[in-house]
Backbone bond lengths (Angstrom), bond angles and torsions (degrees), N, CA, C in turn:
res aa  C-N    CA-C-N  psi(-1)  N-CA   C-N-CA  omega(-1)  CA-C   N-CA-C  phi
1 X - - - 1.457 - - 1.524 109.00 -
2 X 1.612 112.49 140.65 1.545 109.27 -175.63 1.130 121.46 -87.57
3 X 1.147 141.55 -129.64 1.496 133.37 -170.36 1.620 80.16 -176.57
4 X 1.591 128.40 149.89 1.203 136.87 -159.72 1.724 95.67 -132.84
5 X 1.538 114.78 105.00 1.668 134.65 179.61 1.870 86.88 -73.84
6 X 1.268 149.30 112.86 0.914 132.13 152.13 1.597 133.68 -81.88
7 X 1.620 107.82 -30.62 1.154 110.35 166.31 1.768 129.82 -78.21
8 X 1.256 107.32 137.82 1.727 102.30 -145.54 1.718 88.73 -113.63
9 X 1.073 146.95 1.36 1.633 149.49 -179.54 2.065 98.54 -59.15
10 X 1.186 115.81 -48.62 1.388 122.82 164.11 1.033 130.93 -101.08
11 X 1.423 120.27 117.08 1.672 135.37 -165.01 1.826 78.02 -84.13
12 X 1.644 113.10 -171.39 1.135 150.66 -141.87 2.371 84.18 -98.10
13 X 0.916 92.04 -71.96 1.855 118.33 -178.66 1.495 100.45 -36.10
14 X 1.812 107.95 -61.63 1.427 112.68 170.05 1.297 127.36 -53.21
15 X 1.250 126.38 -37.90 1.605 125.41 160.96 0.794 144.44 -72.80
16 X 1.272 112.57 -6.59 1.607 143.77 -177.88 1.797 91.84 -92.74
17 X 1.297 117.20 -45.56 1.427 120.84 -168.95 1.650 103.37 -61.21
18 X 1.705 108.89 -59.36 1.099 124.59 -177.97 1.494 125.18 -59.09
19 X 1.645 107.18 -20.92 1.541 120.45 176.51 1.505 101.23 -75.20
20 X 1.653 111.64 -27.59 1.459 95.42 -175.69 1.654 117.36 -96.65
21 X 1.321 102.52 17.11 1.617 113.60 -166.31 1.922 87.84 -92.01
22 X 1.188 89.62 -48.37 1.527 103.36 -157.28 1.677 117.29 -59.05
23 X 1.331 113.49 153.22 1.611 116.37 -158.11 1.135 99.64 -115.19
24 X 1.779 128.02 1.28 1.300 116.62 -143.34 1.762 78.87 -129.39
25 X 1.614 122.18 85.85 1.308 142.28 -161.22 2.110 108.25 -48.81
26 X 1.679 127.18 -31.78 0.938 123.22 172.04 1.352 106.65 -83.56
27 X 1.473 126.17 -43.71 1.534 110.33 -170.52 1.467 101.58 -77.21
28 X 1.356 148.17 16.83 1.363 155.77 173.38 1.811 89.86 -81.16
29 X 1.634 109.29 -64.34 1.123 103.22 -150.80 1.657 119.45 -68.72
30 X 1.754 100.70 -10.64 1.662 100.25 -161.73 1.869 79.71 -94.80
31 X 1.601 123.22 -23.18 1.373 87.84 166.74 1.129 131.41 -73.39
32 X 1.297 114.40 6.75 1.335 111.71 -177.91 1.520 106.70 -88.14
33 X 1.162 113.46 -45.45 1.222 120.89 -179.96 1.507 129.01 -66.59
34 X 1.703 108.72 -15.28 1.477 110.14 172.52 2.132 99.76 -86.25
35 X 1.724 109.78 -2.84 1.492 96.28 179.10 1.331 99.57 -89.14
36 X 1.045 122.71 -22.14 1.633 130.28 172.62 1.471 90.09 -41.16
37 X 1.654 107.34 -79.36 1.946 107.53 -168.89 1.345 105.31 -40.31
38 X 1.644 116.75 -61.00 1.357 89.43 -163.36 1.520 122.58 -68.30
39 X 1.214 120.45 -10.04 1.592 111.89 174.81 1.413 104.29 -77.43
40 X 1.115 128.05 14.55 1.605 116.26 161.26 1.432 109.20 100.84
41 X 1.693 130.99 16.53 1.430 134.76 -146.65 1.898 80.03 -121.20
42 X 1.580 101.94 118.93 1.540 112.37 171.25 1.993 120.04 -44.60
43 X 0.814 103.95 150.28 1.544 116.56 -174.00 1.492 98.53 -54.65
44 X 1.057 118.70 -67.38 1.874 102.85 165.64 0.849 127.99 -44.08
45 X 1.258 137.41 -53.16 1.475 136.39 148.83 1.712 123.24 -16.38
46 X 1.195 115.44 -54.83 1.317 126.45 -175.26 1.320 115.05 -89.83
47 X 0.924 131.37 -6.01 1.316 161.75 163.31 1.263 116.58 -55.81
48 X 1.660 99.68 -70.86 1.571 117.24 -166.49 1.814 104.71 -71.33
49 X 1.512 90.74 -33.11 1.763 111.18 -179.45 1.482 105.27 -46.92
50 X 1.356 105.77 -40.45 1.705 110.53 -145.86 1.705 103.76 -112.10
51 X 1.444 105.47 1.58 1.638 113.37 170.75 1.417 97.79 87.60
52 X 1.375 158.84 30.73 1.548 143.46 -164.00 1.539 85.42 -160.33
53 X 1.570 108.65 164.69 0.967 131.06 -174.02 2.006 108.18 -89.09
54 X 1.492 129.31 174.14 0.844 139.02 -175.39 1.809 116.59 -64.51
55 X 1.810 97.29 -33.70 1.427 86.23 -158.94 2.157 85.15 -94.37
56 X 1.257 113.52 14.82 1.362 107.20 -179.00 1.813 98.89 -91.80
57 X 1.011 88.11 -44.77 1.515 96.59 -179.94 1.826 120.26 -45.92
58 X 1.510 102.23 -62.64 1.410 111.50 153.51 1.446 126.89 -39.67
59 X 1.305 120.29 -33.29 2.017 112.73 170.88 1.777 100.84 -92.89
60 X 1.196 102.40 -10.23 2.186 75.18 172.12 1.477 82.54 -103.36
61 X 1.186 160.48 -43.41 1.607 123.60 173.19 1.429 112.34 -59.34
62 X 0.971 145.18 -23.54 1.614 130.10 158.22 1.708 105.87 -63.70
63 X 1.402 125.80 -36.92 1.024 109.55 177.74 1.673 128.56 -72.64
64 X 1.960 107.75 -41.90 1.510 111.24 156.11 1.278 112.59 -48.52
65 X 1.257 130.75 -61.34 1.772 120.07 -170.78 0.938 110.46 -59.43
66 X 1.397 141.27 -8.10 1.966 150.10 166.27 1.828 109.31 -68.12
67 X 1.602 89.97 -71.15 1.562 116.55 -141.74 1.546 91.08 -110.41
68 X 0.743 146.12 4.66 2.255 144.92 -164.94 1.328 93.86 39.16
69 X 1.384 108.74 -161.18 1.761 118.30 173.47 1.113 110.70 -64.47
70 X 1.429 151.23 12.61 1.712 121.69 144.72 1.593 100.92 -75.84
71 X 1.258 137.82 -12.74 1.470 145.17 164.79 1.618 120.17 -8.39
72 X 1.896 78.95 -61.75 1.194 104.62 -148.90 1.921 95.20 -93.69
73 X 0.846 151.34 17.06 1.141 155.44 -157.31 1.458 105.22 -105.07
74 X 0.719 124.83 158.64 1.930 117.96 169.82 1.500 110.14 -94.23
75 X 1.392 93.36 119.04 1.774 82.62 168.24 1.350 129.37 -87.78
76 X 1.326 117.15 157.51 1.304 127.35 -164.03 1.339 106.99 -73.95
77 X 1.564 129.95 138.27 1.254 150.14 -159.87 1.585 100.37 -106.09
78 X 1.236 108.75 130.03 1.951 104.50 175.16 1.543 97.60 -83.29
79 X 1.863 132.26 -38.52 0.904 115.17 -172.28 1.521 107.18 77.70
80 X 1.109 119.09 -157.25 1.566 126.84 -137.39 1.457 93.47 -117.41
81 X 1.382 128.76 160.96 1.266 119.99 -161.50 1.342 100.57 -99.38
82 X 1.585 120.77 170.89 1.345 122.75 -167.93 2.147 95.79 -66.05
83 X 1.260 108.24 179.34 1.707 104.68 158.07 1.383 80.22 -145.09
84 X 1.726 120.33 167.56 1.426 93.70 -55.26 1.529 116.12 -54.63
85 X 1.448 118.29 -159.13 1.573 122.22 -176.89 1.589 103.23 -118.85
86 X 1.392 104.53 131.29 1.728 125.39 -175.34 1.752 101.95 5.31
87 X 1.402 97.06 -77.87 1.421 110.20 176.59 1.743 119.00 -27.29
88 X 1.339 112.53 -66.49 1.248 105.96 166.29 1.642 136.72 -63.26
89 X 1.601 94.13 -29.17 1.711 83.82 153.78 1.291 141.43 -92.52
90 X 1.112 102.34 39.81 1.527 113.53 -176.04 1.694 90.26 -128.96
91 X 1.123 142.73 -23.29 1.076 152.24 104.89 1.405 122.18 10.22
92 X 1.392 110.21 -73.71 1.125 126.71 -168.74 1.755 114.44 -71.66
93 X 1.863 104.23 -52.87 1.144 113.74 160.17 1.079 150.63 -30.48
94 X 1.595 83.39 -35.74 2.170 101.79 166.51 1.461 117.62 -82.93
95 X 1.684 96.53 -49.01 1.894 89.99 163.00 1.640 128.42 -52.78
96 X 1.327 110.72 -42.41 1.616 110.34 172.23 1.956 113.61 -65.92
97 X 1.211 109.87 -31.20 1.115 113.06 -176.45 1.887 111.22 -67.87
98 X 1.087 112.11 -59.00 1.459 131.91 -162.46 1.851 87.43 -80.79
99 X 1.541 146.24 -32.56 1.264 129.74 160.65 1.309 104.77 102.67
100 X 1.175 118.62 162.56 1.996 132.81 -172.03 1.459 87.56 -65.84
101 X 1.031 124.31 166.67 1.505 147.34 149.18 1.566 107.17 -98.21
102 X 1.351 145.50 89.20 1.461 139.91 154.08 1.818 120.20 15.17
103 X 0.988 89.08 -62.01 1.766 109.81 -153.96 1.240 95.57 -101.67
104 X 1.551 129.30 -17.16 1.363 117.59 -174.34 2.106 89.65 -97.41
105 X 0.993 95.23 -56.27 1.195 109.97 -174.35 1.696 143.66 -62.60
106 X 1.350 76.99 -37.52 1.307 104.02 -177.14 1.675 130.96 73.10
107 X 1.493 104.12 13.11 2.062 103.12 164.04 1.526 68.58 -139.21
108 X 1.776 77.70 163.21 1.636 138.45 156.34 1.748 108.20 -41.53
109 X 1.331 100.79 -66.52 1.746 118.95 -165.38 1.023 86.80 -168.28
110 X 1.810 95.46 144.07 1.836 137.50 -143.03 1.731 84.41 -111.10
111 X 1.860 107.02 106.53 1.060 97.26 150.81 1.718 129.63 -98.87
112 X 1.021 128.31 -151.81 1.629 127.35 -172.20 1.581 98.65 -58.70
113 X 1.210 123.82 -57.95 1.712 118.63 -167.96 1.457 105.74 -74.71
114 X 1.223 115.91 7.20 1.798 119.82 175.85 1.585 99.99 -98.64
115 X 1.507 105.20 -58.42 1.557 95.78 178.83 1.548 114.70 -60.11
116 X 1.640 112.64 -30.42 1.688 106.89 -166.05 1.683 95.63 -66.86
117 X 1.607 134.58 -27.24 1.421 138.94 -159.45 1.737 88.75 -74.87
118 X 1.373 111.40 -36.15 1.755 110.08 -150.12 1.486 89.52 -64.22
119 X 1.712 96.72 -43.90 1.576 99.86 -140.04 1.393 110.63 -72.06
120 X 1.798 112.82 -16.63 1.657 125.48 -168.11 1.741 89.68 -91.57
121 X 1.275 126.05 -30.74 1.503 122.95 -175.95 1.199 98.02 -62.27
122 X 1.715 132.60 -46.41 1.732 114.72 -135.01 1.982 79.14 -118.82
123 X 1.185 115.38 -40.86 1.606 96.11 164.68 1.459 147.68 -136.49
124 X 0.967 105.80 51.63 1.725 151.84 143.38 1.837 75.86 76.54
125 X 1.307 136.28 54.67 1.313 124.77 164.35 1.438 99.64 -135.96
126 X 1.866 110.43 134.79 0.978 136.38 -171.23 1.581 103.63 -75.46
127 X 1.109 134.16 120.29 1.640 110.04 146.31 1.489 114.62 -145.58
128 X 1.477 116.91 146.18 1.478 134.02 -175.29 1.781 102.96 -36.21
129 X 1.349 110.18 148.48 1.313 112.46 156.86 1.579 111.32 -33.55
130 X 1.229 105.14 -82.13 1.828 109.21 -169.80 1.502 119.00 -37.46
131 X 1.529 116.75 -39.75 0.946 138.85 169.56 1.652 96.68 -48.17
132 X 1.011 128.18 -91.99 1.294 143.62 -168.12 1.886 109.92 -22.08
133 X 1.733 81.49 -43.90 1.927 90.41 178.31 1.051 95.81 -57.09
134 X 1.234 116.27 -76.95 1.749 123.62 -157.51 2.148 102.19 -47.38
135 X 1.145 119.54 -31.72 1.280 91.06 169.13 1.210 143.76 -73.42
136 X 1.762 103.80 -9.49 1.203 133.84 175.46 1.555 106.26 -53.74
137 X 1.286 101.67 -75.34 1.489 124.10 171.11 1.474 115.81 -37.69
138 X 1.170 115.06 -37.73 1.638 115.83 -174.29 1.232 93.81 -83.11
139 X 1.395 136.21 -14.71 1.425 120.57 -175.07 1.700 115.26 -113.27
140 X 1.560 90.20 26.74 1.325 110.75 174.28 1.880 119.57 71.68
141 X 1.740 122.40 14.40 1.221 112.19 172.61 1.832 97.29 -97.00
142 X 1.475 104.84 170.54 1.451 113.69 -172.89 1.695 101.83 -128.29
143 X 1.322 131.59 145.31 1.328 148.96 170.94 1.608 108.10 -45.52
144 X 1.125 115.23 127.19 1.661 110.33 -176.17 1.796 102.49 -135.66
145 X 1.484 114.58 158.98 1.305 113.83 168.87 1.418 94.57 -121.64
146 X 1.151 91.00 128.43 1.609 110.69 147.27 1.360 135.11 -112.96
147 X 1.382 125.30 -179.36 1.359 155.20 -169.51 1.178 101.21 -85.07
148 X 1.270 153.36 106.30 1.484 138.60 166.72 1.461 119.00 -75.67
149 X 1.381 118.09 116.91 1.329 135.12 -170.75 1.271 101.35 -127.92
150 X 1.392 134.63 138.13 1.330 153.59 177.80 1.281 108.23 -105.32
151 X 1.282 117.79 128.28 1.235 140.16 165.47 1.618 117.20 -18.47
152 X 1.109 122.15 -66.06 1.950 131.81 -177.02 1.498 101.25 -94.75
153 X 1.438 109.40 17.59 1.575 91.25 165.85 1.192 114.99 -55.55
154 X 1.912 122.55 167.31 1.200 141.07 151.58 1.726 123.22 -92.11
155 X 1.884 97.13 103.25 1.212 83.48 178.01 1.775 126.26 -78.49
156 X 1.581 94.62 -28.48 1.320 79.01 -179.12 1.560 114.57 -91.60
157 X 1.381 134.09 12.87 1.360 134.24 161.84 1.757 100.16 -77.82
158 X 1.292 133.12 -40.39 1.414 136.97 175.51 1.985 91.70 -54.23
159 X 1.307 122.24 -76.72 1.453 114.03 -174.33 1.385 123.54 -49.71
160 X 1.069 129.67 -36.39 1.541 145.60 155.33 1.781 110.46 -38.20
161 X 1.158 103.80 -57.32 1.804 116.15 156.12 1.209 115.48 -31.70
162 X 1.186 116.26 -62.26 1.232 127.16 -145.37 2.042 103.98 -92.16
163 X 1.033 89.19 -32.53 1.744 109.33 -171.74 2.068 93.35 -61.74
164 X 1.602 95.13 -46.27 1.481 112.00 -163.10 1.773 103.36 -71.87
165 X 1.456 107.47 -25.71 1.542 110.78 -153.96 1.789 94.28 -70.21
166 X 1.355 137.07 153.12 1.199 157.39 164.69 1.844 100.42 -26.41
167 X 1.687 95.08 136.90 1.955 78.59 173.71 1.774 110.04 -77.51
168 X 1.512 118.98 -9.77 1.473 118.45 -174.13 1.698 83.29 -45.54
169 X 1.190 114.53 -85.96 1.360 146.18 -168.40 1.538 109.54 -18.08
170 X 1.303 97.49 -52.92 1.722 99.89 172.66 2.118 128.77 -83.46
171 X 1.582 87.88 -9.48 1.541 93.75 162.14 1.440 120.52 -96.95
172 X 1.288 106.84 0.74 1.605 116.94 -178.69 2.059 110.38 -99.18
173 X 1.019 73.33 -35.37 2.057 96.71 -174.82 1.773 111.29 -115.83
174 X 1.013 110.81 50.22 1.070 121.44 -171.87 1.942 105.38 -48.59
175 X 1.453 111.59 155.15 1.177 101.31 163.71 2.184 128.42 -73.92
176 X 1.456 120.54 152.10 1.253 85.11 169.88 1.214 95.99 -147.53
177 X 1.496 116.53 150.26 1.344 121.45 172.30 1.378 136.37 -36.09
178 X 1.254 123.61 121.87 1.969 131.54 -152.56 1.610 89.74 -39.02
179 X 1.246 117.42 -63.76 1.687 122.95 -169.32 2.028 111.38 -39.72
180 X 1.125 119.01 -14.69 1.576 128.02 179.66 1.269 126.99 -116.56
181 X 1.692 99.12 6.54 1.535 101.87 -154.65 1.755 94.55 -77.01
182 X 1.472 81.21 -170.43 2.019 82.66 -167.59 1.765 98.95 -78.43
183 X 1.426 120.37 169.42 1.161 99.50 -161.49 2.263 102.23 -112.91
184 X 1.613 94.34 16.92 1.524 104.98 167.34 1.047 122.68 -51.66
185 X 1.395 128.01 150.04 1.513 127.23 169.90 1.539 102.16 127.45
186 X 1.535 105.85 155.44 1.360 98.64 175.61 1.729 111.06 -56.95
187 X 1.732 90.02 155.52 1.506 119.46 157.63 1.414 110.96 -90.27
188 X 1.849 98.27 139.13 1.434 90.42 163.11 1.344 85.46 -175.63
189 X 1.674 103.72 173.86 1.423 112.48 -169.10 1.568 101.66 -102.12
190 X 1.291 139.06 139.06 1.636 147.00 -164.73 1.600 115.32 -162.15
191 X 1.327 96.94 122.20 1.633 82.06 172.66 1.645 121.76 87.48
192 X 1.325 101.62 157.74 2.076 95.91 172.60 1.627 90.70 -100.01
193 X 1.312 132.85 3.66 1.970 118.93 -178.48 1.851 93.07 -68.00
194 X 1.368 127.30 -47.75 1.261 114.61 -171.45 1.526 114.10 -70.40
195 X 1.694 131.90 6.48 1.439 127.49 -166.03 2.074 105.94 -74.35
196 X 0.849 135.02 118.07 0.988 112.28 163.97 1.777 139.97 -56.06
């Protein structure tokens, strides 16, 4: 049984020409395969020619006799929607930027299972830890280590410590400038200093 080319602007020669113009390697091959039909070569035939089965063959000639050769092209898929959506990360951006509140919140600095809690509280969308990183990243902040320091620390009872501690202790553990320090301690995202 044949398969019916209805649009007649491209003979068999012309698609063959245009299959070899073309960069876009599958819609090359189904033009090749609708010059198969029109030279008179059965739908299996053109089929087997063009790598796809019979009843595939039949929806890009419903689609050429519709649409001409942009028909045959694949169209682009939107796929699944962003999570969150623009709106909420701009949203989000201000909460990571501006930082936990202590007393409202309850931590120091918002790591991944703090932002994943914020983000399912304020817009009812679930997403995995890892997940959560990678949105970070798409919204341009980067993973940082810090020093964990508490809010009501004592700095000068901490220096007083240190003044008092043994000199072995202080030629072994030397002090070193914040920029070298070791890079232990929780991760977490704080602040617009970590935005790239």
């Amino acid at each position: 049984m044949t398969v019916a080319v209805t649009r007649k602007e491209l003979g068999a020669v012309e698609l063959r020409r245009e299959a070899g113009r073309c960069r876009d390697a599958r819609a090359a091959r189904r033009m090749l395969a609708l010059a198969l039909v029109l030279e008179g070569a059965s739908r299996e035939e053109a089929a087997r020619a063009a790598g796809m089965d019979r009843q595939t063959l039949r929806d890009w000639v419903h689609r050429y006799n519709e649409e001409g050769l942009p028909g045959l092209h694949d169209r682009h898929r939107s796929g699944r929607k962003p999570r969150p959506t623009p709106g909420q990360g701009a949203e989000l951006v201000t909460a990571v930027e501006q930082g936990p509140d202590p007393d409202r919140d309850g931590v120091v600095r918002r790591r991944r299972v703090d932002l994943r809690a914020l983000i399912e509280a304020r817009f009812a969308v679930r997403l995995h830890e890892r997940t959560v990183g990678e949105v970070l990243r798409r919204l341009g902040f980067s993973r940082v280590s810090v020093r964990p320091r508490h809010p009501k620390a004592d700095e000068a009872a901490q220096e007083a410590f240190k003044k008092a501690s043994p000199s072995w202790w202080r030629e072994r553990c030397p002090s070193t400038p914040a920029a070298s320090r070791s890079r232990s301690g929780s991760r977490c995202y704080e602040g617009g200093h970590h935005r790239q």
